[in-house]
N, C-alpha and C positions, 0 to 999 in steps of 0.2 A: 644617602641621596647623592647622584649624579649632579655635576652643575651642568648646564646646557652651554654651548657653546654660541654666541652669537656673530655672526660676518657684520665687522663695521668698517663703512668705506672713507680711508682717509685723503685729503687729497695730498699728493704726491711732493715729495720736501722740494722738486726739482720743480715742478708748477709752481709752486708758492714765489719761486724768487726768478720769476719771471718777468718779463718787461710788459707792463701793462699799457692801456689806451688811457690818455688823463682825463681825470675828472671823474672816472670810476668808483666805485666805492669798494677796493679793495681787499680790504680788510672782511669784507662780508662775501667776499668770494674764497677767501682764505679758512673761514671757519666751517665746519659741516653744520647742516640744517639742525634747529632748533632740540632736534629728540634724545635723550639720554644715549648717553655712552653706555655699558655696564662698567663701571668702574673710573668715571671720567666726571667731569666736570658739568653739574647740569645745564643748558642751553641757557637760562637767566646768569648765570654768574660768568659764564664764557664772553657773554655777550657786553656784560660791564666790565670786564677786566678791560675788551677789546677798546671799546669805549673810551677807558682810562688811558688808555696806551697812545689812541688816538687825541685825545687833547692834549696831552702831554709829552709831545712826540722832542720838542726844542729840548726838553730840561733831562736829567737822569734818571733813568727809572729803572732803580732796582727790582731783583726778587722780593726782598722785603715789603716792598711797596706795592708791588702787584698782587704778592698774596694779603697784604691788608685789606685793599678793596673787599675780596670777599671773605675776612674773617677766616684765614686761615694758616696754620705755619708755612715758610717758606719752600719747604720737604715737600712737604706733603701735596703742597697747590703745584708745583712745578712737573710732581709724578702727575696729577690727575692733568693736568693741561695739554702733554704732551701726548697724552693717552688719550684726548677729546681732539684737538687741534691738530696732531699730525706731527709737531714741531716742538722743540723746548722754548719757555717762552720770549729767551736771548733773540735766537735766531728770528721768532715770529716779530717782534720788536725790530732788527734791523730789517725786515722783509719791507714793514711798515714805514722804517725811515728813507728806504731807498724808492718806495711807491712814490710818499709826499715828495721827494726831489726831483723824480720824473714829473710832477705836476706842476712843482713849479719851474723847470728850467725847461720845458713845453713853452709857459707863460713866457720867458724871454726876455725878460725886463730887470730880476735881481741877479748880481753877479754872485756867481760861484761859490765864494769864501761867504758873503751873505746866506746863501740856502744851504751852506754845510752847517753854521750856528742855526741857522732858524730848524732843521732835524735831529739837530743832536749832536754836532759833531764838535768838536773844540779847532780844530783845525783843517782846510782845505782838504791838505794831504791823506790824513787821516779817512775824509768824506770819499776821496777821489781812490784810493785804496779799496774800500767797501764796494763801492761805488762799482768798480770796474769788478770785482771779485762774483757780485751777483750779476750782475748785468753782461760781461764780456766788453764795456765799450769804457770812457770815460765821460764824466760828466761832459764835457767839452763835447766829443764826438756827439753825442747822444744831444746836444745844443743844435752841433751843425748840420745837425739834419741826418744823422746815420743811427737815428733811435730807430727807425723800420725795422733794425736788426732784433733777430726775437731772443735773442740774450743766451746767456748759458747759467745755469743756476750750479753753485757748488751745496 
């Protein structure tokens, strides 16, 4: 028996880490529509990892952890994720930390070194490294009014 071949549209690693509008919901523009992959991660477990990712975005979140959510080894949840989502699930995790930072340094009110710990980061430097890596700009710049710029994604 023949296997069939099926076209699945993934969206583009270079879109993913793009500068978004705030307040968006992200993360659900990042993931393809609900329907089976062949060979990927079904659309309910995609949709809670993402979830998990999203409440959890301040603290560390390992592999291990992500493929807990849905009951499965590390291996094996990060082949099927990247084969559903487009992305390994490292990358999709900082995509997510660097969205919430444009949401809140939009907002204008917490400084800098505050929204690198409240996404995950341990230190400024570290945030403002990332930070400029997906984006093209720094957190700073991206404050003073030069987030119009549509980023460059690595």
């Amino acid at each position: 028996m023949q296997e069939q071949q099926v076209e699945v549209e993934h969206v583009p690693a270079d879109a993913a880490g793009s500068l978004r509008d705030p307040g968006d919901e992200c993360a659900r523009r990042l993931l393809p529509a609900p329907t089976l992959v062949p060979g990927g991660l079904p659309g309910g477990k995609l949709r809670r990892v993402a979830d998990h990712i999203d409440a959890n975005l301040g603290g560390e979140l390992t592999l291990g952890e992500l493929s807990g959510v849905v009951h499965m080894s590390p291996f094996h949840f990060a082949r099927l994720f990247k084969r559903t989502a487009g992305v390994p699930p490292h990358r999709f995790v900082v995509r997510r930390r660097v969205d919430r930072a444009i949401e809140l340094l939009a907002g204008g009110e917490l400084p800098i070194g505050e929204i690198a710990r409240l996404v995950g980061y341990a230190t400024p430097s570290h945030f403002t490294t990332v930070f400029r890596r997906i984006t093209g700009i720094t957190p700073t710049e991206y404050r003073r009014g030069r987030g119009e710029r549509t980023g460059r994604a690595r």
